[in-house]
C-alpha positions, 0 to 999 in steps of 0.5 A, spaced: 577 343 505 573 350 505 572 349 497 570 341 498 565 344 503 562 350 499 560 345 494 557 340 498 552 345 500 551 350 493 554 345 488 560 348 483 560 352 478 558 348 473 552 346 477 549 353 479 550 355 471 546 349 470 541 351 474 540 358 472 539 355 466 533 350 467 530 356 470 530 359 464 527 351 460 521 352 463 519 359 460 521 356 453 516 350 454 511 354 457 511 357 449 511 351 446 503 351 445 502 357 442 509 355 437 504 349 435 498 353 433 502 356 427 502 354 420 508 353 416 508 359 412 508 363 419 515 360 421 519 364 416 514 370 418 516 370 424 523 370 423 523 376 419 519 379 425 525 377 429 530 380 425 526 387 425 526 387 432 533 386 433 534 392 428 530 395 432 534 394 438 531 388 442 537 384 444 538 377 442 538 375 449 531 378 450 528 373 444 532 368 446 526 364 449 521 364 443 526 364 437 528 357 442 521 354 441 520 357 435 526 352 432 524 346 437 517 346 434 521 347 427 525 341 428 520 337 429 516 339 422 522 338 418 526 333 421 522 329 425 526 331 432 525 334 438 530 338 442 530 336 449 531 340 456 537 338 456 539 341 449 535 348 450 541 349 456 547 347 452 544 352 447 543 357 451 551 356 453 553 355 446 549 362 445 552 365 451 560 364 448 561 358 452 564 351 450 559 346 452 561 339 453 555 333 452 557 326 451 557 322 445 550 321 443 546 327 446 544 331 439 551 336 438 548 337 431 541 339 433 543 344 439 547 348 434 541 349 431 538 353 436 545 359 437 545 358 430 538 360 428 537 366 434 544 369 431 542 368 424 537 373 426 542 379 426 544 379 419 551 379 420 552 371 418 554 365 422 559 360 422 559 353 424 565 350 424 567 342 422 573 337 423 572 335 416 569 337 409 564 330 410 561 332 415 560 340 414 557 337 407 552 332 411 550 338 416 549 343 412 544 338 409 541 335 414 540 341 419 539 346 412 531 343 412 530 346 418 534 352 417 529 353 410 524 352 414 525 357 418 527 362 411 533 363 413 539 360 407 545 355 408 552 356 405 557 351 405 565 352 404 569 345 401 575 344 398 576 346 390 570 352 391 571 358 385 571 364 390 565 366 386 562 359 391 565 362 396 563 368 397 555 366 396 556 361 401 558 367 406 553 371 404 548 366 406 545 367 413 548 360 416 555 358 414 558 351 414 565 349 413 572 346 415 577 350 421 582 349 414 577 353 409 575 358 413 582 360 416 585 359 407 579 364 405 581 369 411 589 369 409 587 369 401 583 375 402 588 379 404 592 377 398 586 379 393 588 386 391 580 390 389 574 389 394 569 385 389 574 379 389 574 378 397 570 372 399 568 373 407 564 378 411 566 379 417 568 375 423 561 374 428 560 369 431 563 361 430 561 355 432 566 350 433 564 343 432 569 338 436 572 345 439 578 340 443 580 338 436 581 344 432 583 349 438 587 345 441 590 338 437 591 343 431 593 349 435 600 347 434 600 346 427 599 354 424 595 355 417 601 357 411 600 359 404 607 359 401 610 360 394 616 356 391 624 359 394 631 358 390 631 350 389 636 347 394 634 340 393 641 336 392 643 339 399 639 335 401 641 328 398 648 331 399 646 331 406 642 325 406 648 321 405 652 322 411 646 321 416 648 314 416 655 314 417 653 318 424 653 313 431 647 315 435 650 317 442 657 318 439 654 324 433 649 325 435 643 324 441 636 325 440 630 327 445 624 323 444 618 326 448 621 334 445 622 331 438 629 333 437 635 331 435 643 335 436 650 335 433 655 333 439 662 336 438 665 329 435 658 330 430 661 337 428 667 334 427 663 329 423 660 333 419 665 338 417 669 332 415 663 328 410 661 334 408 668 338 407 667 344 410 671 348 415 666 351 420 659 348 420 657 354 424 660 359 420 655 364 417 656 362 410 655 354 412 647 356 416 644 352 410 648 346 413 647 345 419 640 347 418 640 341 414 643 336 418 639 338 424 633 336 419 636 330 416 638 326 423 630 328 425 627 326 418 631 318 420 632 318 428 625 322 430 620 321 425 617 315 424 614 310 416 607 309 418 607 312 424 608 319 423 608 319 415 606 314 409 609 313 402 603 312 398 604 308 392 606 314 388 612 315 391 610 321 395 611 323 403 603 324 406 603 327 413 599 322 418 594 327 423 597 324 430 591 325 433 586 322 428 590 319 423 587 321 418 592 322 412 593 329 410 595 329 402 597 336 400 600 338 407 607 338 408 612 339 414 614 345 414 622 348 415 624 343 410 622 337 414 618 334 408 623 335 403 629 331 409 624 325 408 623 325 401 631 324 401 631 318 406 625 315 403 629 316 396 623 319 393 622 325 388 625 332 393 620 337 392 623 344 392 622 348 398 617 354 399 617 360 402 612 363 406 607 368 405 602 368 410 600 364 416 596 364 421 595 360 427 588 358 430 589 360 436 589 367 433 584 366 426 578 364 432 580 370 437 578 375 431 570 373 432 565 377 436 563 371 440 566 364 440 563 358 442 564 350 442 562 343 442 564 336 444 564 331 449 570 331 451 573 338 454 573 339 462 580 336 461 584 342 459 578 347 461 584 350 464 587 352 456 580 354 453 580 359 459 587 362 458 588 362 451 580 363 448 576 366 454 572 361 454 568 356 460 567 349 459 560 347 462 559 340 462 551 339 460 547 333 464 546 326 459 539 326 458 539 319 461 544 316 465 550 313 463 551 306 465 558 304 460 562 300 465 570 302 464 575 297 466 581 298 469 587 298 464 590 291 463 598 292 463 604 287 461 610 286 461 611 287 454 607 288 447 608 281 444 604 279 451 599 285 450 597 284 443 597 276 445 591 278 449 588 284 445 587 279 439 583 273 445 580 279 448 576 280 440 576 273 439 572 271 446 567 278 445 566 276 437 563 269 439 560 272 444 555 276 438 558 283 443 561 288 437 568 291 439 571 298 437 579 297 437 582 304 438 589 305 435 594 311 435 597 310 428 597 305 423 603 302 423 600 298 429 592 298 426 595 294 420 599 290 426 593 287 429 590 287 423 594 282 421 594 278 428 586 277 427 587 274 420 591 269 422 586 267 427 580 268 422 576 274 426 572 277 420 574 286 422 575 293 418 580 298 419 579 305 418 585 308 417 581 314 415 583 315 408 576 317 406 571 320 411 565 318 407 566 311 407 569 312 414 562 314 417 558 309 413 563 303 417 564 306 423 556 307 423 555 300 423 560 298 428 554 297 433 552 291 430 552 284 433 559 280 432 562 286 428 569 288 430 572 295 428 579 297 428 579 304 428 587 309 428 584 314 434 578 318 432 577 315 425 570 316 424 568 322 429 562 326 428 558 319 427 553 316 432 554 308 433 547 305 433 547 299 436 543 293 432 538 288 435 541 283 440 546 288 441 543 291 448 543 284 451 550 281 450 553 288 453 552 294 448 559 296 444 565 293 447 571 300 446 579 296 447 584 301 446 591 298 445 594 303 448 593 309 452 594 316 448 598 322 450 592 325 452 587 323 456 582 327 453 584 322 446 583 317 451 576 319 453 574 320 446 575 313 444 570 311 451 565 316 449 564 312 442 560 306 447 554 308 452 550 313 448 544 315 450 544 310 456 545 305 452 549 299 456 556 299 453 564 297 456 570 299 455 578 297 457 585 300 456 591 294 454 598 296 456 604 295 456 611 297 459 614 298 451 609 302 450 611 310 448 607 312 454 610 308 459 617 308 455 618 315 455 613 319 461 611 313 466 616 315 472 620 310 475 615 309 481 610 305 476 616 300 475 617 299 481 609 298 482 610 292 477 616 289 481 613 289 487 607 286 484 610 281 480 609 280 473 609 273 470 609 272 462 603 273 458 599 275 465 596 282 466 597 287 472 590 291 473 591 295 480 588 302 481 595 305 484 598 303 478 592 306 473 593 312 476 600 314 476 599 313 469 594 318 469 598 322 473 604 321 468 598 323 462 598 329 465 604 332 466 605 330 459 598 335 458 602 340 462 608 341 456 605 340 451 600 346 454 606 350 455 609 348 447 602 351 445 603 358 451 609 359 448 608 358 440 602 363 442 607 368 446 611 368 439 605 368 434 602 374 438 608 379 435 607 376 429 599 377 429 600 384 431 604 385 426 599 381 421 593 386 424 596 392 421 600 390 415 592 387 414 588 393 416 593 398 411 592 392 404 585 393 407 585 400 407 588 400 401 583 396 397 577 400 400 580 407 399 576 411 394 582 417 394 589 414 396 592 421 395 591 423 402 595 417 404 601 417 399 602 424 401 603 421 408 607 417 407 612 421 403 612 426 410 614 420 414 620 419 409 622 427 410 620 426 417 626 421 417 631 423 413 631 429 414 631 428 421 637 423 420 640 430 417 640 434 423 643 429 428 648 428 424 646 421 422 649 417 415 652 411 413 659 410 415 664 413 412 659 418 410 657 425 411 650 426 414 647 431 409 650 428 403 647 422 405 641 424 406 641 428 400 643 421 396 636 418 399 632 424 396 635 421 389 635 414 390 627 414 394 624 420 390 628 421 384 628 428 385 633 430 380 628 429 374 625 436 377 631 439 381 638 439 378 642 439 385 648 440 381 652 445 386 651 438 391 648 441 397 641 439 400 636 442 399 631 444 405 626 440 406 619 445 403 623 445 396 625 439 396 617 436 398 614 442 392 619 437 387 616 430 389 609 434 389 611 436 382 612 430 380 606 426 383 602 433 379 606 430 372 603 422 373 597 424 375 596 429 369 599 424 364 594 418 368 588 422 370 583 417 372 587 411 373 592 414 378 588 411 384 589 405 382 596 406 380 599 408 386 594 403 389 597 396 385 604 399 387 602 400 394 599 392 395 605 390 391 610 393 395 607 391 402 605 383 400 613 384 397 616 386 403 611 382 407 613 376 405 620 377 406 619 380 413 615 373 414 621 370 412 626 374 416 622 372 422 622 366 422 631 366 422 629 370 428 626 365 431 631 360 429 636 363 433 634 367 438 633 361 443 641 362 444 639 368 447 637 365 453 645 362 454 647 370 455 641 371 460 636 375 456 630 372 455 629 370 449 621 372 448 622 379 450 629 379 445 624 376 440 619 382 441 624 387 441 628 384 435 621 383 431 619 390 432 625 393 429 624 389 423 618 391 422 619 398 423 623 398 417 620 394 414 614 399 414 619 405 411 622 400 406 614 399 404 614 407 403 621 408 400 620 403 394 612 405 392 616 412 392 621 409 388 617 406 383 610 412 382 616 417 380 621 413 376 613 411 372 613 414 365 607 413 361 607 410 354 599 410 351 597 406 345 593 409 340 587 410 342 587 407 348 581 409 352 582 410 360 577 405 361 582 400 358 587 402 361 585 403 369 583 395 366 591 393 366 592 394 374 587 389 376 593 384 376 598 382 380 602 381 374 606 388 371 601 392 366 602 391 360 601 398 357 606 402 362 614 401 363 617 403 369 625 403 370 631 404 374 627 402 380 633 402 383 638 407 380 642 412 383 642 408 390 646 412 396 654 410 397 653 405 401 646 401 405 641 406 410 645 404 417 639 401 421 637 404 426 638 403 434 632 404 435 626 405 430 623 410 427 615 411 429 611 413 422 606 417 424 602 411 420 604 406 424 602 403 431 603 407 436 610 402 441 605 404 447 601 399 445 594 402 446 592 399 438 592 406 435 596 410 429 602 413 432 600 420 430 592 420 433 596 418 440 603 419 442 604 423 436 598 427 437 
């Protein structure tokens, strides 16, 4: 009550920013005589003069005002367009790192332009972010004569770029692209091994295009670059072929709101039997249950034409579940795609290994400054400020809305609703009002598309398979009589205009045929209609089998109906019965919201290890001298097996100093300089001279090259371990959900367990480079001269002119027992967390 009457007498939050705002409009506009006065040739002058300024030390908020008149007037010279008040607010908050939601219509494209050309200024690259390769080729285009105008240059990054593209592309002042690109580029350059092959500068400021679909839609959907693992391919069919013996309810149950499917007792039972082993969970058979758990889901949850398509070619392709775009070259991950493969009798392709992967929550966190738009964000301004710190300020329309939203038309059931949808289209279409159908897969597109033929209403459908041809269609779906289906947000990016006569008879008509998980995908579809105070309309058809209703409509919304009464084929339309969907819709929100939270939680371990796995490849690229740091790392491996010596640690059955004496044999081949014959250890100042020695030895024999020798090693050994580090990460998180049974919780087990792995992961990483610099033996062609040879470590293959062997020669009795709790390098970061190496912090 007390917050209700605060806001009636000073506005909310949102009001009060806004405000503070329009304050600052008028000293913009107050400049735009003097911007008026100047020459062409004076605009990209002053830009440079800017960018002095800002070198100088006068900040970009303080330039804001005359860089936002100087870019108004420039629009108006090179693209015939004048920001409007409104648009110089939602710059301001797009400058400021906030995410600024503006309704369909108002101009999101040129606002960007005004952030855009005022962080240019500094010098240290901007990027715009888009949903899609057309629409970062049409932007860069369209506002690229604006930002040449001003003399700033425009890059854009799309698919099937050489990297030399890439890399001029970042370097330009303004850069365009995909959320896909900009998170591969970041996750191949820390694949590349020397600093000319990297593409992208560093991360400053991000504008995000559609920022409710990138950062949350996609949020659970992680980037992953990966190679191909040991083929498996006839298990799957092997499994495939006992799916269909396995009863529903009897074998098996599966949960459709979490999209799971699980084995029953009798289905153990089952499975053991068809597929002839003792014990489905014996450790020996984890690739069984596996793959039976990813078969029941690939027949029993995933559905043909809704969830996936199977092209003419005989391939499984990925249908987007929020745009349904398809997304040929993705694939389901875990082995889903190739479980499909099998159930739809297609070719199985081998599976692949992970090899780096980040998600977008944590790829848009490492920006400076972040920032979004979109005309549908409000609804999860909760997320945004929890998971990117960022506040959605809701912009005012340039002029009023006027779009009538009818309540929703529910039926009993979904013959009786598309029944009514295909009379609703048929009475509109005579009418001369055009009507855009929003669906939200294809399967039910190509259902109603079907329906209209028979009743001879002329209509496109836009499954979205090529976003050129899309925009053109969706463009055109204001004119008179035009009737267009689109599966959900198929064409989003491009204004509906509405052609002549259109106003009269109503404006653009929006019908939905069902109502999204979302509200937000809902909005969208509406905000197609009524933009820039055109007149418009809008109406949800419903029905009791729909998959909302079905699944999260609670039981009081059946009630509803009864004591309302439904004849056939006649409508429901009733406030009480809207809003209890919305409810439903938003608790359906509320869990998908903790779905992301908790894929977050667990990405955040993975990122920090990412962080510093990427900051050592990085170091290591970057370093002119890497002697300094191989020593380190030697003295992190004396420091542990000596260590282990003194507290009488070994392997099993083993004493403590003849182990640690075999790791000196097997790590650093110490007995090439230091017979060791009598079988003692040697202290540790002598056996440190020994591998110094050896190290002295290569580097004698190699001279110049020997950085990029112990270089190439290095990157080679981290991206190896890395990999398979990535790998057992990901069998941890497959079972540490079973930690919750023993009352553990499984994030903190998770955490626990993860950095131990990593731990030793980090010490295998010096343990092998140690393995392979001391066991090099150098074999020089005639003549060779250093050049050639500092030539052959510029590969990731193994060069060609050296040899090494016995890598793995004279390993100790038996395996290094794992430590209970892991040794902290004095490279690594520090287990209190402040972010810091462990020898400039605890360790110090």
């Amino acid at each position: 009550m007390f917050d209700t009457l605060f806001k009636s007498i000073f506005g909310s939050s949102n009001d009060r920013y806004i405000k503070r705002c329009r304050a600052r409009v008028g000293g913009i506009n107050a400049l735009e005589p003097q911007m008026q006065a100047l020459a062409d040739d004076d605009f990209p002058a002053r830009i440079a003069e800017y960018r002095e300024q800002a070198q100088n030390g006068r900040s970009l908020d303080d330039l804001l005002p005359e860089v936002f008149a100087l870019t108004r007037e420039a629009g108006k010279r090179a693209l015939n367009m004048r920001h409007f008040d409104v648009q110089l607010v939602g710059g301001m908050v797009l400058h400021e790192g906030r995410i600024a939601e503006m309704k369909t219509g108002e101009g999101k494209t040129l606002v960007a332009t005004l952030p855009v050309v005022l962080n240019a200024i500094s010098g240290l690259g901007v990027h715009v972010v888009t949903v899609n390769d057309y629409l970062a080729k049409r932007d860069a285009a369209w506002m690229g004569r604006l930002y040449n105008f001003l003399g700033l240059s425009v890059g854009v990054i799309v698919h099937g770029l050489s990297d030399e593209e890439r890399k001029a592309a970042y370097g330009a002042d303004i850069t365009y692209g995909t959320n896909n690109e900009f998170g591969f580029d970041y996750l191949r350059d820390n694949m590349k091994f020397y600093p000319h092959q990297l593409v992208q500068r560093e991360h400053n400021f991000a504008i995000v295009d559609e920022v409710d679909s990138i950062l949350i839609d996609e949020a659970r959907t992680p980037l992953i670059i990966s190679g191909p693992s040991e083929d498996s391919t006839g298990l799957y069919r092997r499994v495939d072929d006992i799916i269909p013996r396995l009863s529903a309810e009897t074998h098996f149950s599966v949960d459709e709101k979490a999209r799971t499917a699980t084995l029953t007792d009798e289905g153990v039972a089952k499975c053991e039997e068809l597929l002839g082993i003792d014990n489905l969970f014996d450790p020996g058979n984890i690739t069984f249950q596996h793959h039976v758990l990813q078969a029941l889901k690939a027949h029993h949850v995933f559905r043909r034409d809704v969830d996936y398509i199977v092209t003419p070619e005989e391939q499984v392709v990925i249908v987007d579940e929020f745009t349904g775009r398809l997304m040929p070259g993705r694939r389901f991950s875990d082995g889903l795609h190739q479980a499909l493969e099998a159930k739809e009798k297609v070719k199985v392709e081998a599976e692949n290994q992970t090899l780096a992967s980040i998600t977008f929550q944590n790829y848009f966190r490492m920006y400076k400054k972040l920032a979004g738009m979109t005309g549908t964000a409000d609804t999860e301004a909760v997320e945004f400020q929890q998971i990117y710190g960022l506040q959605v300020i809701t912009i005012p329309t340039n002029k009023p809305m006027v779009r009538k939203d009818y309540p929703d038309s529910i039926y009993r059931t979904r013959r009786e609703k598309f029944e009514a949808i295909v009379a609703a289209i048929g009475e509109l279409h005579k009418s001369g009002q055009p009507v855009l159908v929003g669906t939200i897969s294809i399967e039910t597109s190509e259902l109603l598309s079907a329906m209209l033929k028979k009743t001879g209403v002329p209509h496109n459908v836009l499954n979205a398979k090529h976003h050129e041809q899309e925009a053109e269609i969706v463009a055109q779906a204001g004119q008179r009589g035009k009737v267009t289906i689109a599966t959900n947000m198929a064409g989003r990016g491009t204004d509906i205009v509405l052609g002549e006569g259109v106003r009269e008879s109503g404006g653009l008509h929006i019908l939905g045929t069902e109502r999204h998980e979302s509200r937000r995908i809902d909005n969208q579809l509406r905000g197609r209609s009524g933009r820039q105070g055109d007149p418009g309309s809008s109406r949800f058809y419903l029905s009791l089998e729909d998959d909302l209703m079905r699944l999260f409509g609670s039981d009081r919304i059946s009630g509803l109906m009864q004591k309302l009464g439904m004849e056939e084929g006649e409508p429901i339309e009733n406030r009480m019965v809207s809003r209890a969907i919305e409810n439903a819709q938003k608790r359906v929100e509320g869990h998908n919201f903790e779905i992301r939270k908790t894929l977050l939680d667990y990405d955040n371990v993975m990122n920090q290890q990412r962080e510093v796995i990427y900051t050592l490849r990085r170091e290591t690229m970057m370093e002119a001298d890497l002697e300094e740091t191989a020593v380190e790392f030697m003295d992190d491996l004396f420091d542990e097996i000596y260590g282990d010596a003194e507290q009488g640690k070994g392997s099993e059955g083993d004493d403590a100093k003849a182990y640690a004496l075999a790791r000196l044999r097997d790590v650093f081949n110490i007995t090439r300089v230091l017979p060791l014959t009598d079988g003692n250890l040697p202290d540790r100042e002598t056996a440190r001279g020994a591998v110094l020695s050896i190290l002295e030895d290569l580097k004698r024999d190699t001279g110049e090259v020997y950085r990029d020798i112990v270089r190439f090693f290095l990157l080679e050994e981290v991206d190896r371990c890395w990999k398979e580090h990535l790998l057992n990460m990901d069998h941890l998180r497959d079972g540490i959900g079973l930690r919750g049974y023993g009352q553990r919780d499984p994030k903190q087990e998770y955490k626990r367990e993860g950095f131990s792995l990593f731990q030793d992961m980090l010490f295998r990483v010096r343990e092998n480079l140690f393995r392979a610099l001391t066991r090099l033996r150098i074999q020089r062609e005639e003549q060779a001269p250093p050049e050639e040879l500092k030539q052959e470590f510029k590969h990731k293959e193994e060069p060609k002119s050296l040899n090494y062997s016995g890598a793995q020669k004279e390993t100790p009795s038996a395996a290094p027992e794992r430590r209970a709790e892991p040794k902290v390098g004095r490279n690594d970061p520090c287990p209190c967390g402040s972010g810091q190496k462990y020898k400039k912090c605890c360790g110090a």
